[in-house]
C-alpha positions in Angstrom: 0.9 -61.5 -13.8 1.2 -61.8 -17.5 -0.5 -65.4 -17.6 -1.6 -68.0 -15.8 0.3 -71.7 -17.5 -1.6 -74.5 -17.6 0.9 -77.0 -17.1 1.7 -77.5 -13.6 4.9 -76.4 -11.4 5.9 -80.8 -10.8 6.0 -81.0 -14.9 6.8 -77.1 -16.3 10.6 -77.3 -17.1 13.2 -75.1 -16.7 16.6 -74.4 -16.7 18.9 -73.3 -13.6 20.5 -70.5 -14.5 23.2 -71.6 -11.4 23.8 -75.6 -12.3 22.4 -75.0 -16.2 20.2 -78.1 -15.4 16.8 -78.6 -16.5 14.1 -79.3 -13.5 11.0 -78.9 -12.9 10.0 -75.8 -11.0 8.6 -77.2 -7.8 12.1 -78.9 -8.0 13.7 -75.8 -8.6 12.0 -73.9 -5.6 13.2 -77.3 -3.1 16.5 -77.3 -4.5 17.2 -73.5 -4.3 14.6 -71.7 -2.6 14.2 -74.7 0.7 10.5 -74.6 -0.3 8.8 -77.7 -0.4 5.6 -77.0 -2.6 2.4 -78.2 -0.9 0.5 -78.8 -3.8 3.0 -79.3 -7.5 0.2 -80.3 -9.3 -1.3 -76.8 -9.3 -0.2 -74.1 -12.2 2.6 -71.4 -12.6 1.8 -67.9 -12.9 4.0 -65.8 -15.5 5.3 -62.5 -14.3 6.8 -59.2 -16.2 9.4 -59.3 -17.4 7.5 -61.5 -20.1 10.9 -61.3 -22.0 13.0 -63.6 -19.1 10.2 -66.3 -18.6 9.5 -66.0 -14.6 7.4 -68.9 -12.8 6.1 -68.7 -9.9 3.8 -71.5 -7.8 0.7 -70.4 -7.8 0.8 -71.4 -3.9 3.4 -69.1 -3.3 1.7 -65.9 -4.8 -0.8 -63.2 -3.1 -3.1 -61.2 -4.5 -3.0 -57.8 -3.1 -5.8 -56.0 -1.6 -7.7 -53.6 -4.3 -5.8 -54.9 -7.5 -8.0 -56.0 -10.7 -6.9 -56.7 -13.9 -7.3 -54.1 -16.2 -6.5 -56.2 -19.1 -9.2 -57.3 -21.9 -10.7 -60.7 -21.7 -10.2 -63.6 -24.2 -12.6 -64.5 -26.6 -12.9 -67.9 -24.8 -13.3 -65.6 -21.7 -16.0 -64.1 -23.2 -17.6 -67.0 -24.0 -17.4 -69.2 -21.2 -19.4 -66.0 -19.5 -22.0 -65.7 -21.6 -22.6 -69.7 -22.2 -22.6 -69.7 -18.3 -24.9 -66.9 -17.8 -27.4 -67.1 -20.8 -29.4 -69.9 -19.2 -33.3 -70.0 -18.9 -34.4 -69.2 -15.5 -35.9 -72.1 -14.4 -32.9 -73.9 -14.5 -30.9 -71.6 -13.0 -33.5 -71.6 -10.1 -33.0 -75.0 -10.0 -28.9 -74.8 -10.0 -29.8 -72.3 -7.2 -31.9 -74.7 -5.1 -29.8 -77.9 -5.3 -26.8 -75.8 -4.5 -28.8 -74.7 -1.0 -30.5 -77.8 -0.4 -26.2 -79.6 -0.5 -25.4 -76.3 1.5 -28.4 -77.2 3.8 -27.5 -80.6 4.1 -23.8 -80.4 4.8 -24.6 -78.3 7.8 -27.0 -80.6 9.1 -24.4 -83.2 8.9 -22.0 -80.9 11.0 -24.2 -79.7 13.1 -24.3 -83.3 14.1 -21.3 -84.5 14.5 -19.7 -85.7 18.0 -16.7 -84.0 19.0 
């Protein structure tokens, strides 16, 4: 994977290499793969070659057992880390017990429900 695109696979464009058309990829994947994407509106990952600009749906794509990224982070990667974990502790106590009181609370709900 060389990136992850934020646009997603119903608007990315592209051309057919076979018709020379431009479509979308989730159009591209119908029209020549006979896969009907589930979800379009999710992104494209890039893969090598980076030269030849390969999409893939991100629905279609697995991640393998024991493979990691051994590329550096980005600087907003970075920061989005350390603004997420350089919070006091009280609040993150309190991010923690809201998040188990909703977990709590969801399963009380199912727990209850009439089959």
């Amino acid at each position: 994977v060389v990136a992850l695109k934020e646009e997603p696979a119903n608007k990315h464009q592209m051309t057919d290499n076979k018709s020379g058309k431009k479509m979308s990829i989730a159009d591209y994947f119908k029209t020549n793969k006979e896969i009907t994407l589930q979800f379009p509106q999710l992104p494209c990952v890039q893969v090598e070659p980076k030269n030849r600009d390969i999409f893939l749906p991100v629905e279609l794509c697995t991640i393998v057992e024991g493979q990691r990224c051994i590329r550096s982070l980005s600087e907003k990667q970075i920061a989005d880390i350390i603004r997420t974990s350089a919070k006091r502790p009280d609040i993150k106590k309190r991010n923690i017990d809201s998040a188990a009181k909703k977990l709590i609370d969801s399963s009380y709900e199912l727990a209850n429900v009439s089959i």
